[in-house]
C-alpha positions as CSV (number, residue, x, y, z in Angstrom):
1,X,0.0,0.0,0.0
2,X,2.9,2.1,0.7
3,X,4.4,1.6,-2.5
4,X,1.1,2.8,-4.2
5,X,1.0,5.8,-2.7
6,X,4.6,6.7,-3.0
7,X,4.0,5.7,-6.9
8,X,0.7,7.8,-7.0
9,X,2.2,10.7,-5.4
10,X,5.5,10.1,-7.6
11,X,2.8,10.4,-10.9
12,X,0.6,13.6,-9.0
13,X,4.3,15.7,-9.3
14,X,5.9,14.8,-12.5
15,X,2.9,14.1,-14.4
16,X,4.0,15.3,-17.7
17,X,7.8,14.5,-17.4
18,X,6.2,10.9,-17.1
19,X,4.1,11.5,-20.1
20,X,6.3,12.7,-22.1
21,X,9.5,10.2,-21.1
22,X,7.3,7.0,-22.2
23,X,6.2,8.7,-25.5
24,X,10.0,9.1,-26.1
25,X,10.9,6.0,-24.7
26,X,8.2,4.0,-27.1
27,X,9.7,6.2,-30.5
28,X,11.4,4.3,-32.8
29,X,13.9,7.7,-33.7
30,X,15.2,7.8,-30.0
31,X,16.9,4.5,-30.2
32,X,18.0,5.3,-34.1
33,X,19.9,8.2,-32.7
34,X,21.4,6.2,-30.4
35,X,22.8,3.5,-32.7
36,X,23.3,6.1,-35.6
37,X,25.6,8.2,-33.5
38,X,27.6,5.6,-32.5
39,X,28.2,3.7,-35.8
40,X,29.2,7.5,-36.9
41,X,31.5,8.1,-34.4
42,X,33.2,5.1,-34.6
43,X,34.1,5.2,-38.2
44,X,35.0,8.2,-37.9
45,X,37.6,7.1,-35.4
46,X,38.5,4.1,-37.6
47,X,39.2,6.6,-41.0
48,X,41.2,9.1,-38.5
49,X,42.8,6.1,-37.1
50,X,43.9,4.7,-40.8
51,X,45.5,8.4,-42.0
52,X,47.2,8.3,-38.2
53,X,48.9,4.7,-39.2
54,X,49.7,5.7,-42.6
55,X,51.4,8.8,-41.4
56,X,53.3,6.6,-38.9
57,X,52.8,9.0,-36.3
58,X,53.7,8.0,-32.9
59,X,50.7,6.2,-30.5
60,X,50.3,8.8,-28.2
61,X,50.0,11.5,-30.8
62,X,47.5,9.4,-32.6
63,X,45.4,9.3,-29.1
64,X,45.7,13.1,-28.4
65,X,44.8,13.9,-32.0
66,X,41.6,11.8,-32.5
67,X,40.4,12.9,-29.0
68,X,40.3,16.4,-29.7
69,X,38.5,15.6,-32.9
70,X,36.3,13.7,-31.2
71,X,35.7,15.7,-28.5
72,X,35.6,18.9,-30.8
73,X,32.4,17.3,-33.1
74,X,30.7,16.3,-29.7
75,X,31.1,19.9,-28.6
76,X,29.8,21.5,-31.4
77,X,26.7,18.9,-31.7
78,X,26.0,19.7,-28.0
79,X,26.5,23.4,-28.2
80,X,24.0,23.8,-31.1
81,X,21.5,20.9,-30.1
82,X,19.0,23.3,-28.6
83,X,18.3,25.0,-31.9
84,X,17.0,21.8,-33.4
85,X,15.4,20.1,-30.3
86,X,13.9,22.4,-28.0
87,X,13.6,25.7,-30.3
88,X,10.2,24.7,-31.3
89,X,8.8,22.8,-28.7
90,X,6.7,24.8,-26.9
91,X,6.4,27.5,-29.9
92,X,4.3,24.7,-31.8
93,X,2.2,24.0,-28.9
94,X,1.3,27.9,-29.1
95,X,0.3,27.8,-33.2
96,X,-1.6,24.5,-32.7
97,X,-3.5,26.6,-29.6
98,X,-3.0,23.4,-27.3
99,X,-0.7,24.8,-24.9
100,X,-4.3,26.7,-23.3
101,X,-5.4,23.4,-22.5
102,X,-2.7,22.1,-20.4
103,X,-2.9,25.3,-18.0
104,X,-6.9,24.6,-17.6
105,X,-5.5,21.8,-15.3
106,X,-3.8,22.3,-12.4
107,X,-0.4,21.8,-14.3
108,X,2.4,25.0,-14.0
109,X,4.6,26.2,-15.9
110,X,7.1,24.6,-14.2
111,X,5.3,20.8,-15.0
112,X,5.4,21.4,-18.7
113,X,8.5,23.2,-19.2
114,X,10.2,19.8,-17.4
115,X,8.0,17.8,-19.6
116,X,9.1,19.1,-22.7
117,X,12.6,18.9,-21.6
118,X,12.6,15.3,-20.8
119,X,10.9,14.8,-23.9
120,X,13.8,16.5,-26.1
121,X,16.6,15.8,-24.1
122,X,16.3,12.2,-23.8
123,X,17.8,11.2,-27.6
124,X,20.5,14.0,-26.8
125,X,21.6,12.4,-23.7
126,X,21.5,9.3,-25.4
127,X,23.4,11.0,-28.6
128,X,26.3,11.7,-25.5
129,X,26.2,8.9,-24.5
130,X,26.9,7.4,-27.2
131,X,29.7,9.3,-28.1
132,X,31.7,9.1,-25.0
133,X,32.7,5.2,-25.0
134,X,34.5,6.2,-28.5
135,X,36.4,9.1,-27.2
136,X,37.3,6.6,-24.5
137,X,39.3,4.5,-27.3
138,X,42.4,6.9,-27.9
139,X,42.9,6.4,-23.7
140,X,44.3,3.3,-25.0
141,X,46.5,4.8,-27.3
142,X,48.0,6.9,-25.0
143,X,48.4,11.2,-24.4
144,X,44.9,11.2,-22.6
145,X,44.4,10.7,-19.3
146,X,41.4,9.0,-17.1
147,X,40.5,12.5,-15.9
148,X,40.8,14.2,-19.5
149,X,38.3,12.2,-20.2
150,X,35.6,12.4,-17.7
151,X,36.1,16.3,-17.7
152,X,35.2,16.1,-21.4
153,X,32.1,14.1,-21.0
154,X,31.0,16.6,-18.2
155,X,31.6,19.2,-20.8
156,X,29.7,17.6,-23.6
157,X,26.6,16.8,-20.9
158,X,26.6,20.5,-19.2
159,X,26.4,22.1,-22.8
160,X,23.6,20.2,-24.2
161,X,22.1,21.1,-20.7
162,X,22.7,24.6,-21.7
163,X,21.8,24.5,-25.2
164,X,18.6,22.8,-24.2
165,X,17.4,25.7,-22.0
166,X,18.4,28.3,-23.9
167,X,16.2,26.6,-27.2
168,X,13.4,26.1,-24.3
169,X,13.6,29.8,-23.5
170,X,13.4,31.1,-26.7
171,X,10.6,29.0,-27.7
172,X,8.5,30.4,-24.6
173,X,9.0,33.9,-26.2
174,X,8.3,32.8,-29.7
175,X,5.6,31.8,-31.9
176,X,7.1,31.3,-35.0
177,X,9.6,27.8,-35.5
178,X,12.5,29.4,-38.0
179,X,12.9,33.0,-35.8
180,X,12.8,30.7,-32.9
181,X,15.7,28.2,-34.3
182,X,18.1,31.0,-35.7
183,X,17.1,33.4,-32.4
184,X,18.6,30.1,-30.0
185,X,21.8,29.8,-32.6
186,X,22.0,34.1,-31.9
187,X,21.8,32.9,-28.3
188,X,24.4,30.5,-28.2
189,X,26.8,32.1,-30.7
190,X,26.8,35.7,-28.6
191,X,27.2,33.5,-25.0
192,X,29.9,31.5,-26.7
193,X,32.2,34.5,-28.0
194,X,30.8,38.2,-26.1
195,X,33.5,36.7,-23.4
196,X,36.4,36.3,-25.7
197,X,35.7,39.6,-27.2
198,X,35.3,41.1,-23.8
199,X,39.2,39.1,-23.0
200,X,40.7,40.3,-26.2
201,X,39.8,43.7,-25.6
202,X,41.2,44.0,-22.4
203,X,44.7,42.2,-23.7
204,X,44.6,45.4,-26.2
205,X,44.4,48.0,-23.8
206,X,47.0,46.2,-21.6
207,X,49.6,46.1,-24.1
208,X,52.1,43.6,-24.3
209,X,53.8,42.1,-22.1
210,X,53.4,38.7,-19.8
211,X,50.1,37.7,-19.6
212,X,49.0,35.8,-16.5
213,X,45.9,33.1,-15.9
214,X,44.2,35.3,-13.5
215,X,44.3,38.6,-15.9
216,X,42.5,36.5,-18.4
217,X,40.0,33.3,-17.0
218,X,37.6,35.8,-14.9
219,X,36.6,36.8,-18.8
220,X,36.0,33.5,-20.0
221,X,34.5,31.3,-17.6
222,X,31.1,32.4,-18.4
223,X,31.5,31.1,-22.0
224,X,30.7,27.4,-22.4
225,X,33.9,26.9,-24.9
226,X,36.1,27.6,-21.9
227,X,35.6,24.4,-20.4
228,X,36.1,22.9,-23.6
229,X,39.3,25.0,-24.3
230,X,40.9,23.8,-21.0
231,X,40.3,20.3,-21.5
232,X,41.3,20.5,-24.9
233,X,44.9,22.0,-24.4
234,X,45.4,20.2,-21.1
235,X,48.5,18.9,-22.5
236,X,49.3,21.2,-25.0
237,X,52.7,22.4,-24.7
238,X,51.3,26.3,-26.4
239,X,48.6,28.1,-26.1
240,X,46.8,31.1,-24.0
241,X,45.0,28.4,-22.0
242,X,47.9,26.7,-20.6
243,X,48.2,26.8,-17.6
244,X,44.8,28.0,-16.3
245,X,43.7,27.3,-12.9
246,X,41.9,23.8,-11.8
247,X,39.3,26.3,-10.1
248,X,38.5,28.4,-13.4
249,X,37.4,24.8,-14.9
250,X,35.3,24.1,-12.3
251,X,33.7,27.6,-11.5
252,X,33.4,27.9,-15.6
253,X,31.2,24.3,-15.3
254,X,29.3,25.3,-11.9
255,X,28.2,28.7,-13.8
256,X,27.2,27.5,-17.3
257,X,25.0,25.3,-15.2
258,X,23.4,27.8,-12.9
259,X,23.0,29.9,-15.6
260,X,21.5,27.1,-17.5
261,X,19.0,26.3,-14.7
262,X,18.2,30.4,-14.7
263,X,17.1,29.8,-18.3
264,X,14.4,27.0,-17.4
265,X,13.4,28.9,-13.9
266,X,12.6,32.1,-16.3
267,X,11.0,29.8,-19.1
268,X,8.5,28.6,-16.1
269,X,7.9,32.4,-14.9
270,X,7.0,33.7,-18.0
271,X,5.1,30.8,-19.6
272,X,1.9,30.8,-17.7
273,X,1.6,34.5,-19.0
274,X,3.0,34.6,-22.0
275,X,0.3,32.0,-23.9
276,X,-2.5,34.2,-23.5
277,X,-3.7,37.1,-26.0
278,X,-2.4,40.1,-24.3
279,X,-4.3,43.3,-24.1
280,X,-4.6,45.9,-26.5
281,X,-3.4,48.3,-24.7
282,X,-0.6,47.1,-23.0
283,X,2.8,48.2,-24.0
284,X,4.8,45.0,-25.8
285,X,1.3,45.1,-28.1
286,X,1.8,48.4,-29.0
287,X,5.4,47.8,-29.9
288,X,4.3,44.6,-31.8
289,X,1.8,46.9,-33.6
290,X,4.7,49.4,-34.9
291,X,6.7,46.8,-35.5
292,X,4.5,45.2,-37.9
293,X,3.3,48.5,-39.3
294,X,7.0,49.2,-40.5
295,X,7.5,45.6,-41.7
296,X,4.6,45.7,-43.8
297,X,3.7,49.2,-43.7
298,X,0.1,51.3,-43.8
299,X,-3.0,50.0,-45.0
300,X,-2.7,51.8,-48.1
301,X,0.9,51.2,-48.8
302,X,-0.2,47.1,-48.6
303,X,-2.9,47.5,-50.9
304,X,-0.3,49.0,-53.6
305,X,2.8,46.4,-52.7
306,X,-0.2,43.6,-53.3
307,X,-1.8,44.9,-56.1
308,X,1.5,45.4,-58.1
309,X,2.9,41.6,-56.4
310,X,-0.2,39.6,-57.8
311,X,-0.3,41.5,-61.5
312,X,3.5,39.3,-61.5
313,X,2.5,36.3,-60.0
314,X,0.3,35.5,-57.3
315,X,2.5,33.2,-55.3
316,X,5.3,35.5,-55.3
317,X,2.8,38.2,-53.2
318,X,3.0,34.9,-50.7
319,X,6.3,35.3,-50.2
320,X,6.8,39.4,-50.5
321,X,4.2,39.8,-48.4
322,X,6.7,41.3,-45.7
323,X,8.1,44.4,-47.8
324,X,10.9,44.9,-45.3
325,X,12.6,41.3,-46.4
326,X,15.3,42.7,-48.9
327,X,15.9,45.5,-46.5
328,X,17.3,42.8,-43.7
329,X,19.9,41.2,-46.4
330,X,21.1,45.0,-47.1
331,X,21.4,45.7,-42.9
332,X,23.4,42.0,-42.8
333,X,25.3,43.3,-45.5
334,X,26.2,46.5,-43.8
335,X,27.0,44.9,-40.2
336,X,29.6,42.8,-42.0
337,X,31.0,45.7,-43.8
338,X,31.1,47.5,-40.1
339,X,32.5,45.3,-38.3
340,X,35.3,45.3,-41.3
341,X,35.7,48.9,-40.8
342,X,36.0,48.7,-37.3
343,X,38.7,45.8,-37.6
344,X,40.4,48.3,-40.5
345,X,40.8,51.3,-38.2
346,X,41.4,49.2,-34.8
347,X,44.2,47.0,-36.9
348,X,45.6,48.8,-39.5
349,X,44.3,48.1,-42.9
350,X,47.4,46.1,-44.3
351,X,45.9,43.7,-41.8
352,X,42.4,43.7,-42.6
353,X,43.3,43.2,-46.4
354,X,45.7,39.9,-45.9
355,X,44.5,37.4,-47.9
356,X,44.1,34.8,-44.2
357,X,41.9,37.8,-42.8
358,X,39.6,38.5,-45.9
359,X,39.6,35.0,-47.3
360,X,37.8,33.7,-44.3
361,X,35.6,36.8,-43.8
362,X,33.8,36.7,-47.0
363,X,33.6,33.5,-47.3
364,X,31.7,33.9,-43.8
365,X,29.5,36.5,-45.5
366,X,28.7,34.5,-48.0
367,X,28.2,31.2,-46.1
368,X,25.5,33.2,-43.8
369,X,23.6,33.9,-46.9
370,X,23.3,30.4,-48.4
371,X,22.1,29.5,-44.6
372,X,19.6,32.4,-45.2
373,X,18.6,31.6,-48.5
374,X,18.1,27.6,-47.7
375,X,15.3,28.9,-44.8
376,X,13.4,31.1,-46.9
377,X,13.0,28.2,-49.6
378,X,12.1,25.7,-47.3
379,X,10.3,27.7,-45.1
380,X,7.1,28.9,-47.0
381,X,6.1,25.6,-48.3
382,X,6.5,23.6,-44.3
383,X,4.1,26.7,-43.3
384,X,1.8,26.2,-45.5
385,X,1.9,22.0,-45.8
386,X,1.9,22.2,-41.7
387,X,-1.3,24.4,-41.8
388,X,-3.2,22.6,-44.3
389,X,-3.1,26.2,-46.7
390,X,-1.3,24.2,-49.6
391,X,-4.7,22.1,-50.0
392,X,-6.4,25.1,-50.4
393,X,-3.4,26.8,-53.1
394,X,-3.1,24.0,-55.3
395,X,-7.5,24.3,-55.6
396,X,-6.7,27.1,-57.5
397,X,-5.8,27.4,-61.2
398,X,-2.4,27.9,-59.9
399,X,-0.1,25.4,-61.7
400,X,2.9,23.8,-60.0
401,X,5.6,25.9,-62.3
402,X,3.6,29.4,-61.5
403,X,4.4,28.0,-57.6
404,X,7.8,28.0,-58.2
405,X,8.5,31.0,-60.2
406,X,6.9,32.7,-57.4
407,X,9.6,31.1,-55.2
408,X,12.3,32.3,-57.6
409,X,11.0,35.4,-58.1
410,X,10.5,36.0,-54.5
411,X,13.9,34.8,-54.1
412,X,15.3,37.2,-56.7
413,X,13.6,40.4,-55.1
414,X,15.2,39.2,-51.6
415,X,18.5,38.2,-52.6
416,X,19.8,39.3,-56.5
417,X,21.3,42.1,-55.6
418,X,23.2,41.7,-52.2
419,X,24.7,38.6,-54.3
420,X,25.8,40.6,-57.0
421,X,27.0,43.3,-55.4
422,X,28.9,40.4,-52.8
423,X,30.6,39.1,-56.4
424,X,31.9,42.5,-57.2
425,X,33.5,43.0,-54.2
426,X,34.9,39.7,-53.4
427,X,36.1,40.5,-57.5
428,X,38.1,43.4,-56.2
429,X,39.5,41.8,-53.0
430,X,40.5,38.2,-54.6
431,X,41.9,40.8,-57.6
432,X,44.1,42.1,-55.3
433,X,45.0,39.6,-52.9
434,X,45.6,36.1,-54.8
435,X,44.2,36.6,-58.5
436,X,41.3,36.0,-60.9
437,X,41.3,32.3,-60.7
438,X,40.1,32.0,-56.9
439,X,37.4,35.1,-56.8
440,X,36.3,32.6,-60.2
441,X,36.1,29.8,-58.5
442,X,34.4,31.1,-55.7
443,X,31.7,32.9,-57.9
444,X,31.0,29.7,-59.4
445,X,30.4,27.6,-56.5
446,X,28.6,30.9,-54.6
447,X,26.4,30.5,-57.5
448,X,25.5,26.9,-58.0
449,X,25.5,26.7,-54.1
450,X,22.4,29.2,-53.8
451,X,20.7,27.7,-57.0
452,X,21.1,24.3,-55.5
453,X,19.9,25.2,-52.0
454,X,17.0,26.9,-53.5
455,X,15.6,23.7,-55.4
456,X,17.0,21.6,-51.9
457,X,15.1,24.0,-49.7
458,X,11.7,23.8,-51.5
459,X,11.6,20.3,-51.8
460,X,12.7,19.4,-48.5
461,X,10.3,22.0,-47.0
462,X,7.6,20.3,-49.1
463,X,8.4,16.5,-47.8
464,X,10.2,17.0,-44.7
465,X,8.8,15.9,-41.4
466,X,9.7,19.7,-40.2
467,X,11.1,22.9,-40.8
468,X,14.5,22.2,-39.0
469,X,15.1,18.8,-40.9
470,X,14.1,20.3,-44.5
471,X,17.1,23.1,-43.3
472,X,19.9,20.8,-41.9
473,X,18.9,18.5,-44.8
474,X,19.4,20.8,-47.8
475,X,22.6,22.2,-45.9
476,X,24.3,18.4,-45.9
477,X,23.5,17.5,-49.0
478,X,25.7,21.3,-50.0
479,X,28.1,21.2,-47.6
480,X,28.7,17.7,-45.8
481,X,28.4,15.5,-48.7
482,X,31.1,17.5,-51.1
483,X,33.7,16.9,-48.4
484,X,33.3,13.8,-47.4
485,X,33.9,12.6,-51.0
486,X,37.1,15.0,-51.3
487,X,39.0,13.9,-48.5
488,X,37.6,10.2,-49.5
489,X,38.9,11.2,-53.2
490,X,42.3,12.4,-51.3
491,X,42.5,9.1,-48.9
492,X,42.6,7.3,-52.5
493,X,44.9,8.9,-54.2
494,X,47.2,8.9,-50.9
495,X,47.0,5.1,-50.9
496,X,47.0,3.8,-54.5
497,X,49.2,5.8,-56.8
498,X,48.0,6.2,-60.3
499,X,50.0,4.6,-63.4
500,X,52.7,7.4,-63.6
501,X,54.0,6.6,-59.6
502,X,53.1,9.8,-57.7
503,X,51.3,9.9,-54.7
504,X,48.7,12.2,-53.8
505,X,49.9,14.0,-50.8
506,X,53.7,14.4,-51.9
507,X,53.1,15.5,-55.8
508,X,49.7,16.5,-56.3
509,X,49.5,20.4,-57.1
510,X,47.4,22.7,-55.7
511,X,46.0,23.3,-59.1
512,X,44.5,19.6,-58.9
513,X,43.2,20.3,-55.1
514,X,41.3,23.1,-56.5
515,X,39.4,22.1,-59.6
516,X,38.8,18.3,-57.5
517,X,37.0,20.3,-55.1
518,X,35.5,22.1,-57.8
519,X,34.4,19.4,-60.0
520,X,33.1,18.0,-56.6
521,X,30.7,21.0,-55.6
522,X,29.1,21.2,-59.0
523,X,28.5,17.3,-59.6
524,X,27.1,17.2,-55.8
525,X,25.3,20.6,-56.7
526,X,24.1,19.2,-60.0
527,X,23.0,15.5,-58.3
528,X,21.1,17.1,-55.6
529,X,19.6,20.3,-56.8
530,X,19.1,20.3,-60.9
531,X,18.5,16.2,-61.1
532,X,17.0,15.3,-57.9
533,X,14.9,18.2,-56.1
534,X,14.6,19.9,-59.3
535,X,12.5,16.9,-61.2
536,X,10.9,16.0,-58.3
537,X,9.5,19.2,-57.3
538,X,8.0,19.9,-61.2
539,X,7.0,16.3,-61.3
540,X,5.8,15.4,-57.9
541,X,4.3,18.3,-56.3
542,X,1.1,17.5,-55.7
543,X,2.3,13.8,-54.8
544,X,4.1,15.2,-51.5
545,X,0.8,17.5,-50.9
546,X,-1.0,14.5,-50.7
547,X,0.7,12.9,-48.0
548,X,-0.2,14.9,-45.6
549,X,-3.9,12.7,-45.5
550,X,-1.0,9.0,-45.3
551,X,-0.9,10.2,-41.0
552,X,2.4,9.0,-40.2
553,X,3.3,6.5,-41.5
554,X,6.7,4.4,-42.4
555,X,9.9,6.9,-42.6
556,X,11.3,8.4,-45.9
557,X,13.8,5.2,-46.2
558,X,11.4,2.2,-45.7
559,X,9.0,4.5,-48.3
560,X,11.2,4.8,-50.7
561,X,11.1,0.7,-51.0
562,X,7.5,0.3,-50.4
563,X,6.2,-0.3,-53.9
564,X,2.4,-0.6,-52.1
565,X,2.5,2.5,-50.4
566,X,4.3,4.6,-53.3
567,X,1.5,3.2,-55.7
568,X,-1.2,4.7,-53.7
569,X,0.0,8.3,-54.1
570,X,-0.8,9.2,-57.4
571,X,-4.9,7.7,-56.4
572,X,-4.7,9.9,-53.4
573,X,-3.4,12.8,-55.3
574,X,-6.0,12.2,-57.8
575,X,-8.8,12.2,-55.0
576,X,-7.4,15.2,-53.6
577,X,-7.2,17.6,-56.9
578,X,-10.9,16.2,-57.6
């Protein structure tokens, strides 16, 4: 009887962390991530392992070296883990208007924000856990120590902790799934780097001269990388974390994790008030209200933008509908060319224009506007297939190829000229700094890079499950998959030299390296976007509407093998478009 009670009152306090713990427990993805994870971490280890032999390099070298690659991939899934897990969580609760219900209970805020966390930290945890028996492996090797490596799986588990909240937070604020997945990234990235800055700064105005632990660690312990840092270069022999206090490691943990804890105690404050339709009259509605008036501006001023949109294409008003869209590329554009300036004047310019400097910087310019150009494809048509509005826009003479000129066109207005002017001015610095042939290769693959995540993005937005897999999706198919096959290429040639008796590494030119990595991006480019989302998307669009009526389910890979379940589409699609 005791036992029932303790078990009854155990179910009375954690009802939804209960709920929500055998839901995940019972899904076939948590134990996929699981074993997924693992099999990728361990051949991982076994291709890093095979370069390591081939190189000869000395056991405890090889350990050290596929440690911190381990460890540095487990970091930076951890640290970014929110954005895809808990960014959305309670957002979509808000949008589907269920979240009302669960406070006409006696639940709090502090019931479901624990619930949701157990729900989408369990395959994370398990992701970690995962990982951590394969960065165990180079121990054997030797250069890593028993406490290296429990300090790094306390890292890896406090970060996701904070990554978590900070996704949970910003999804208590938000309403909309892709501001509340790039707003936890903005999150992350500031908390990460705002204290190096803060350190770097202050080692300016000092000057030089010897620089000791205690000058620098009180700036960086409230960024999560610190931890990470210190256990990374515990044994190496340079670097400005070595030595650093045992204490700065520990306070650095103790803090990310009461600030992490912070995060979830101010998700439960606000979340009991926040779901409700605030007054009209209070003050964040009227800011709202201005906000939106200069986003989309007056009554008449939307009237002309719409009339003058629809005249061009209908679908293309759709995705304009926000005037104030190419104006945010232009400010991007301008806080990259500021922060330049400021580097130019704090640096000296002879800085600021080496080739290592502006290399990196625009191709970090125009990496952010690939990312930004792979959410607005995928992001209109996951909206609209989530909502059930696509239904309703293929019922109208709208045919599929008017749909995506509007995306293109919309893409076009938003984008075209922060692109070209981008071109021009990498032209200029490239011109300068190392010559026509890299500013041309670069244009090409900037190029075929947005074109391909274009036709990725729409697609994926079109089939995916969500918004957040349509994005990572078309960004691995762009990004991921073109390296893995160069350094596979590389591995190759390294290993079997060709008929005239060089090897890759000692008598390949860079010449080579650079059109194999072209010919790479623009096959992978050509595969993905132009044969496969391309012809699917003009073929198949009203195909992938229709499964939205299938429910869940078997998963893309056991679909695409099901000959009984692809042969139903086109009757469904038929039944629909009747």
């Amino acid at each position: 009887m005791g036992h029932f009670e303790s078990e009854q009152i155990t179910i009375s306090m954690w009802p939804i962390v209960e709920r929500e713990l055998r839901v995940a427990a019972r899904r076939r993805g948590t134990y996929w991530v699981r074993a997924l994870t693992a099999v990728w971490a361990i051949l991982l280890f076994g291709w890093l392992l095979l370069l390591l032999l081939r190189e000869n390099v000395p056991p405890s070298e090889q350990g050290r070296y596929l440690f911190l690659t381990l460890f540095s991939v487990g970091f930076a899934h951890c640290l970014f883990a929110g954005a895809g897990l808990t960014a959305d969580c309670i957002s979509k609760e808000k949008r589907d208007g269920t979240l009302g219900l669960l406070f006409l209970t006696d639940l709090k805020g502090f019931d479901i924000v624990l619930g949701k966390l157990a729900a989408t930290s369990l395959s994370s945890i398990y992701a970690v856990l995962a990982i951590v028996p394969v960065v165990a492996l180079p121990v054997q090797l030797g250069g890593i120590t028993g406490t290296e490596l429990w300090q790094a799986a306390l890292v890896l588990l406090n970060t996701t902790f904070f990554s978590l909240s900070a996704g949970l937070l910003v999804s208590t604020l938000s309403r909309n799934e892709r501001k509340a997945m790039f707003a936890t990234v903005l999150i992350i990235v500031v908390a990460t780097s705002l204290p190096f800055v803060l350190m770097f700064m202050r080692l300016t105005a000092a000057g030089p001269g010897p620089i000791a632990p205690s000058f620098v660690w009180p700036f960086l312990v409230a960024s999560p990388a610190y931890t990470f840092c210190v256990v990374a270069a515990a044994n190496t022999p340079v670097g400005i974390f070595f030595p650093m206090p045992a204490a700065s490691f520990w306070g650095s943990l103790g803090g990310i994790h009461l600030a992490s804890w912070a995060l979830l105690l101010m998700a439960c404050r606000v979340l009991p008030s926040i779901w409700q339709v605030r007054a009209t009259h209070s003050w964040w509605q009227r800011q709202r209200e201005r906000i939106m008036q200069w986003t989309f501006g007056s009554a008449e001023a939307r009237r002309r933008h719409r009339a003058r949109l629809l005249e061009i294409n209908p679908f293309l008003w759709l995705m304009n509908r926000e005037r104030a869209k190419p104006f945010y590329v232009w400010m991007f554009l301008g806080a990259m060319a500021a922060i330049w300036f400021v580097g130019w004047f704090g640096e000296g310019g002879v800085f600021m224009l080496d080739k290592d400097v502006i290399g990196p910087f625009t191709l970090l310019t125009a990496g952010v506007l690939k990312v930004w150009v792979a959410s607005e494809a995928c992001t209109r048509l996951s909206e609209d297939r989530r909502i059930g509005a696509l239904e309703l826009l293929l019922s109208t003479p709208l045919t599929t190829r008017e749909i995506v000129r509007g995306h293109w066109l919309a893409f076009g207005r938003q984008f075209a000229r922060p692109l070209v002017l981008l071109l021009v001015l990498e032209f200029f610095v490239f011109r300068m700094q190392a010559g026509t042939r890299p500013w041309l290769l670069n244009s090409v693959l900037l190029i075929a890079d947005v074109v391909t995540l274009a036709w990725l993005g729409m697609w994926l937005g079109l089939t995916a499950r969500n918004l957040s897999r349509a994005l990572l999706g078309s960004l691995a198919c762009v990004f991921a998959v073109p390296w893995l096959l160069f350094y596979a290429i590389w591995y190759i040639l390294d290993v079997d030299p060709g008929p005239s008796g060089w090897s890759g590494r000692a008598e390949v030119t860079e010449l080579f390296s650079d059109y194999l990595w072209l010919g790479l991006r623009l096959a992978s480019d050509f595969a993905f976007g132009w044969w496969w989302a391309r012809r699917h998307l003009l073929n198949d669009f009203r195909k992938a509407a229709a499964q939205r009526y299938e429910g869940k389910g078997p998963d893309w890979f056991r679909r695409m093998f099901d000959r009984k379940n692809t042969a139903q589409l086109p009757v469904q699609a038929a039944a629909i478009s009747e």
